[in-house]
N, C-alpha and C positions, 0 to 999 in steps of 0.2 A: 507404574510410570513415575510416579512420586517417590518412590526411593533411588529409582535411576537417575532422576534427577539430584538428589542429594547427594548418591556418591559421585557423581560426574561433580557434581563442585565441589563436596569435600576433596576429589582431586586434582581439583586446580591451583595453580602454586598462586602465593599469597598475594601478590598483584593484581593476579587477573580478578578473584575474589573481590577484591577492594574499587577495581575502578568498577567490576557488575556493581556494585554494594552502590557505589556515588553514580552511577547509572541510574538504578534505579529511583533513586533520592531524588535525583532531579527531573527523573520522569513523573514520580509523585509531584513536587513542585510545579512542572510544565502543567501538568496535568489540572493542578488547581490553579493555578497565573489562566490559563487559558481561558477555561471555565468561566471564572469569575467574568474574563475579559470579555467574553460573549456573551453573558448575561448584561454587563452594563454595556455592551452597545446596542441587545436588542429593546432594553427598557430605554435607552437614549433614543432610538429612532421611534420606538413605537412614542413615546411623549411627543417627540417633532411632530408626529403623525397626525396625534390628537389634536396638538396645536393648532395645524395647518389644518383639519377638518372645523375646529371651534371657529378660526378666524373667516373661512369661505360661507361658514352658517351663516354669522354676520351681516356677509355682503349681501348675499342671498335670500333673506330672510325681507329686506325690505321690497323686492322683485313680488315675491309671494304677495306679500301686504298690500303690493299696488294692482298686481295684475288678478291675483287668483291664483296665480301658478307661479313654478318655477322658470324665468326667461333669462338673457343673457349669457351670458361668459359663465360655463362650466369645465372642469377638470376631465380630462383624457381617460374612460377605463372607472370615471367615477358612476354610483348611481345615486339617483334621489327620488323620492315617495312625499308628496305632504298628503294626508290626513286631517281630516276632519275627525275631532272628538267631541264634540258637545254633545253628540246623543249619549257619550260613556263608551261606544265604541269605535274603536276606531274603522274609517271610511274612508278608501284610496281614493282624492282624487286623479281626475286624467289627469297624465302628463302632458307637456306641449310636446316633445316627443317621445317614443314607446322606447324606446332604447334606453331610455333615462331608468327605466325600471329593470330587474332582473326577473327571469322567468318564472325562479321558488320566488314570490314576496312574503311567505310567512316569516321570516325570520323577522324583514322592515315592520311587518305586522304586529309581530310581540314587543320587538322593542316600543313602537307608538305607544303599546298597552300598557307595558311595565312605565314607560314615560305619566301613562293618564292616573295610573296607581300612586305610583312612588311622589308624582309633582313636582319629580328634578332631574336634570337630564342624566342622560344615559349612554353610558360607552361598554361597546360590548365588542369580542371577537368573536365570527360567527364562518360558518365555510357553506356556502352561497353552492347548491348545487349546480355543474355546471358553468362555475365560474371561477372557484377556489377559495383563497381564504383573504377576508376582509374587515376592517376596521368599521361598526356602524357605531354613529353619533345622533342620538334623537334632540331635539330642542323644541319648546315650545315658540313658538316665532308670533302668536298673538292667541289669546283665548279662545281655544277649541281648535285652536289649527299645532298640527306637529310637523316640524322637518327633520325627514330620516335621510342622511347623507351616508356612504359608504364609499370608503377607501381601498384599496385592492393594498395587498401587504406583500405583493410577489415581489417589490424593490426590497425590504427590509429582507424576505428570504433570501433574497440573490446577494444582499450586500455581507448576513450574518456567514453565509455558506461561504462566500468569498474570505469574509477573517476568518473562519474555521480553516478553510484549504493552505491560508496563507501562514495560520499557526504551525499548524499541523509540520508543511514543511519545513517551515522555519524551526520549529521544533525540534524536528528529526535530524535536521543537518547539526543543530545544537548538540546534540546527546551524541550524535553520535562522533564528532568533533571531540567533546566531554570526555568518552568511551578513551578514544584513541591515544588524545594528547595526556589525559588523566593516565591512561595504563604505560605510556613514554616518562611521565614522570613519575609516577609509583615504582617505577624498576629504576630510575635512577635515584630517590630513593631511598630506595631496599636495596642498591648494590654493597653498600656495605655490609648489611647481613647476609648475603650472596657470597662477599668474599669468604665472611668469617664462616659460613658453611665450609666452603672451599677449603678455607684454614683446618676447619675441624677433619675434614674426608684428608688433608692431607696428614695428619698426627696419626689417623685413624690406620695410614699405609704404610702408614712408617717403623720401620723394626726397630722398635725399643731395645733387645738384647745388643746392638752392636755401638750404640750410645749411649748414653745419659741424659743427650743434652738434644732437645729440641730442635728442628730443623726450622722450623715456620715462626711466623708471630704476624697479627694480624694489623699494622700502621695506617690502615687507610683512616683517614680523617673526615671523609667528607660526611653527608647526613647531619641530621639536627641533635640539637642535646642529650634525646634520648638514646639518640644511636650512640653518640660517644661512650653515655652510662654505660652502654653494654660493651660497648669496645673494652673501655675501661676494664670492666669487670671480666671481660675473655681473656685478655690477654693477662689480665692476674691469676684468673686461674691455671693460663699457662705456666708463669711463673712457678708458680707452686707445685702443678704438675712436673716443671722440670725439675724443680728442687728436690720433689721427693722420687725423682729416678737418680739424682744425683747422690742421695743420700742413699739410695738402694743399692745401685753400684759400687758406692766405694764402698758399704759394710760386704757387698758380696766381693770383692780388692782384698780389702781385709783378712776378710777369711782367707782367702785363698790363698795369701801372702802368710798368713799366721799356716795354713795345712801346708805350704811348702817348703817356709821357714822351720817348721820343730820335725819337719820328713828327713829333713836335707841333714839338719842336726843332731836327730836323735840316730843316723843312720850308724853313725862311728859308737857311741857308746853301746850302743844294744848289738852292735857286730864283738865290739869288745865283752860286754857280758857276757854272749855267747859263745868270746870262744874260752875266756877263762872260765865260764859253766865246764865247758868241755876237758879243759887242763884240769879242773879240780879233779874232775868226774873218774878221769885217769888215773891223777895222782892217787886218788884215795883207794885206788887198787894195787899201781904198781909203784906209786912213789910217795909213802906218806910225808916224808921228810918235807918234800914241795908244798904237799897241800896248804898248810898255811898260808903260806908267801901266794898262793893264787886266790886263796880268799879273801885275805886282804886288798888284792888288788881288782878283786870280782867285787868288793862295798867299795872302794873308791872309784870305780866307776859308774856303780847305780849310783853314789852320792853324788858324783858330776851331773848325771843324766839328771835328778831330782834336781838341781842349782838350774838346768838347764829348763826346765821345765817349770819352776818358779817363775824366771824370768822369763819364757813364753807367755805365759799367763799374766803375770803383770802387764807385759806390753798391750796384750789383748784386750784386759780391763780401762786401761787406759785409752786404748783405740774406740773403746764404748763409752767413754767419760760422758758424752753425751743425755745418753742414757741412764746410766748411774757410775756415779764417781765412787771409783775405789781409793778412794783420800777421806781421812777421820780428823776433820780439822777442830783444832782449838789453840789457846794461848800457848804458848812455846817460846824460850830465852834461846836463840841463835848462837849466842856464843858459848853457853852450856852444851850444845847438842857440836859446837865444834871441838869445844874443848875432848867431849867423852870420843868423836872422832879421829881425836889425835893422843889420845890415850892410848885405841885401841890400837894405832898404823905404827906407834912407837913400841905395844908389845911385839906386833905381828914382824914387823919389821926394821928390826935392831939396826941392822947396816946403812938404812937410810935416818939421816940425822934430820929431824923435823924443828922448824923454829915457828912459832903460835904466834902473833898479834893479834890481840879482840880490841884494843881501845880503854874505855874508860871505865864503862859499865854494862848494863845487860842490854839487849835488844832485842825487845818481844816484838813476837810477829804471830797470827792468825795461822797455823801450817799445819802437816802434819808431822809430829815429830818422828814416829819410824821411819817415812819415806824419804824424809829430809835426812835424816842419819843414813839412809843408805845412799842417795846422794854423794854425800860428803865421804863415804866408806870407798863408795866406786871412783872417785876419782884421786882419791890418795890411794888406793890400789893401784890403779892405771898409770901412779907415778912411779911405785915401786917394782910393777911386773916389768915396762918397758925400756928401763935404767938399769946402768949398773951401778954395782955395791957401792956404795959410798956418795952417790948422788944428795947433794941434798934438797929438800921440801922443805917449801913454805907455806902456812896458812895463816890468811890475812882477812880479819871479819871488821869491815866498815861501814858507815851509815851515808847514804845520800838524800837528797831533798828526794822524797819519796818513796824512795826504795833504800834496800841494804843489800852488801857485797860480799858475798865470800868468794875468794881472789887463792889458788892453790896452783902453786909452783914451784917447777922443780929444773932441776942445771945441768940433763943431761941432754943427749944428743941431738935433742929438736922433733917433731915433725915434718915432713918434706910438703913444699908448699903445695903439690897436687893432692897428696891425702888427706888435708887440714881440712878442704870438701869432702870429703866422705864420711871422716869419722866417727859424726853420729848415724852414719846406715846401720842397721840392723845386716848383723854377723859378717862386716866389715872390717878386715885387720890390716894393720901398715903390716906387719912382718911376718909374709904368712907361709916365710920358710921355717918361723917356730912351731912348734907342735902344741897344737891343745892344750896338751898340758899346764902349758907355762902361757903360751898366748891367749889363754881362754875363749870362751866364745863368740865375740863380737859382738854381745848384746850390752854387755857395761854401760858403754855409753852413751847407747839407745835408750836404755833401761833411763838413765840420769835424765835425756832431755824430754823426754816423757813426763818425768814424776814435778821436774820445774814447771813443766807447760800448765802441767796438772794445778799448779800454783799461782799460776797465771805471774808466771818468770821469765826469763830468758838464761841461756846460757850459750857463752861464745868462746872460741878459742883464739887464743893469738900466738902465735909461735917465729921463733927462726931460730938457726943455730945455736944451740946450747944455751937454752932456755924455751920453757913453753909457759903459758897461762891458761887456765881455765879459770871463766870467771859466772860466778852462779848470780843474777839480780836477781830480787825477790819483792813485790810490793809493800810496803809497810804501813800502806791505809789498813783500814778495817774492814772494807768490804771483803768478801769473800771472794775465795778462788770461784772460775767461770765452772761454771756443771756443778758445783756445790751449793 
């Protein structure tokens, strides 16, 4: 039975619990308010009682002294005995009338005795057979004589039973008023954590694979301080919750962008290995003369598919920067790593005539100098692949309040102002009636705005007819690149 009971309230939702709990609490209080209450009205009336007996002995006592007996004005329901004690024991005399006495008198009898022992008076509650229960008061009223007076106490019963019945209800209508309006306002509340349930069951149904991003969040404001703390603190965890589906999805973006991108890319170079595998494979039976001329062009295109595949991988480490940064930073002169950049686009590329501005003197910067040289490699490429001969470039290394500029440009035939957005997409070409070969793979300059980001740079293009700019910022404080 006892355990039935416990799991019947371990399953009751947290309300109900709470307003039994303040139920009970104030049935314990009702219960001692009462008590107490009843106890001092029954010692308040029985005192009156006594009083009102002391004070009639009084009156009565000088009646006895004149007459012998008790005469006069008596009380309704009272009785009275005097007694003679000077022989030691006590002796009823007659009453003037029989009524005056009650049927049992030993009781009046003990108390005379315990009065002739003790030699002070006596107040005693005794239950009168046949009569119930009664207040007796002895007094000596002259020597050798005792008056035993008794009070009937069926008022004080009748009046205590009356506050008990009227507690009682009163009580109950209390508690249970308590019960109701208490458990009305425990659920309003606790509607807050009701909602934030609510909130939770709804995250809880909700299909993560087709978002990232959280549908719910739990605003209500109402409840006290404590509830907020927790509001507060739920909906943080939501945040974080949604943060890291957002970060889950876009590395799971990623990837799939990185397995589609080097699918989609690799698909032309390994159709071409495959099929000059095949030309050789011929050749070196029925045409040796060929063979060379198809192996040569069987390693230049696994060395494309390698190039292509470098820069797959770069991009992808860079997509993890986060995580661990593929940048080896330290002190580096900017205009040494331009200068050996335009070294290298002046051997690679004789027909395009390059002019260098660095300024005055070095400007070191925090970077990494390989990625930055390819950087600087890929967009002086970028100038020479998509120009013709004779184009010329410029590269221009300046200092700003806070940052530094390398600024590469070149005079031929623009940009067209819809592609200038695209540019840095990944395997992205304005011209992509050229072939591979010559137009390469669209990662250059994805590859470039990656490894500046990685620097925590910028890089913008500005273009129109016959002329474009590519221009690299670069921070020049000390702090470090972001993820490093």
């Amino acid at each position: 039975m006892i355990n039935r009971l416990k799991q019947t309230y371990r399953g009751m939702r947290l309300g109900t619990r709470l307003a039994l709990g303040l139920g009970a609490l104030a049935l314990v209080v009702f219960a001692v308010v009462g008590n107490a209450l009843t106890m001092y009205m029954r010692d308040y009336l029985s005192a009156q009682l006594n009083e009102q007996l002391k004070i009639a002995q009084i009156a009565q006592s000088k009646s006895i002294a004149d007459d012998g007996t008790l005469k006069g004005k008596k009380y309704w329901g009272w009785y009275y005995a005097v007694y003679d004690t000077s022989g030691g024991t006590p002796v009823l005399r007659k009453p003037e009338d029989p009524a005056d006495v009650p049927e049992d008198i030993d009781d009046f009898t003990l108390v005379a005795k315990a009065l002739t022992v003790e030699g002070t008076e006596i107040t005693r509650t005794e239950h009168l057979r046949g009569a119930g229960q009664y207040r007796l008061r002895a007094c000596e009223v002259e020597p050798g004589v005792v008056l035993v007076s008794a009070a009937p106490m069926e008022d004080i019963d009748d009046t205590v039973a009356r506050l008990i019945t009227i507690q009682v209800v009163t009580f109950a209508l209390a508690l249970l008023a308590l019960v109701v309006f208490g458990r009305a306002m425990l659920r309003r509340g606790l509607k807050p954590l009701s909602d934030m349930a609510h909130t939770a069951r709804g995250i809880t149904s909700h299909d993560l694979t087709d978002s990232a991003r959280l549908p719910v969040r739990h605003d209500n404001r109402d409840g006290g301080f404590e509830v907020e703390e927790l509001r507060t603190a739920f909906n943080t965890m939501l945040e974080h919750i949604d943060d890291a589906l957002a970060v889950r999805t876009e590395a799971e973006q990623r990837l799939r962008r990185f397995v589609a991108d080097a699918s989609h890319e690799l698909r032309t170079p390994l159709m071409s290995v495959r099929g000059y595998a095949d030309l050789f494979q011929y050749a070196a039976a029925h045409s040796p003369e060929e063979r060379d001329k198809h192996l040569a062009r069987l390693r230049a295109e696994a060395a494309r598919m390698g190039y292509l595949l470098d820069d797959l991988l770069t991009l992808a480490r860079l997509d993890a920067a986060d995580v661990e940064t593929p940048l080896r930073m330290e002190e580096a002169d900017l205009v040494e790593l331009a200068l050996q950049a335009a070294d290298a686009f002046r051997a690679g590329h004789p027909g395009h005539p390059l002019t260098v501005t660095t300024g005055s003197g070095p400007v070191p910067l925090r970077l990494d100098p390989l990625r930055l040289r390819q950087v600087l490699d890929n967009l002086l490429t970028n100038a020479a692949v998509h120009t013709p001969r004779g184009t010329k470039v410029s590269l221009e290394v300046s200092v700003e309040p806070g940052s530094a500029e390398v600024r590469i440009t070149d005079s031929g035939p623009g940009i067209p102002a819809d592609d200038q957005k695209r540019v840095f997409d990944r395997f992205y070409r304005v011209d992509k009636a050229r072939s591979r070969d010559r137009g390469g793979s669209g990662l250059g300059l994805a590859v470039a705005r990656s490894l500046v980001r990685a620097h925590g740079g910028t890089i913008t293009l500005t273009g129109e007819p016959g002329t474009t700019t590519f221009t690299v910022r670069l921070p020049s404080g000390k702090s470090e690149a972001p993820g490093v």
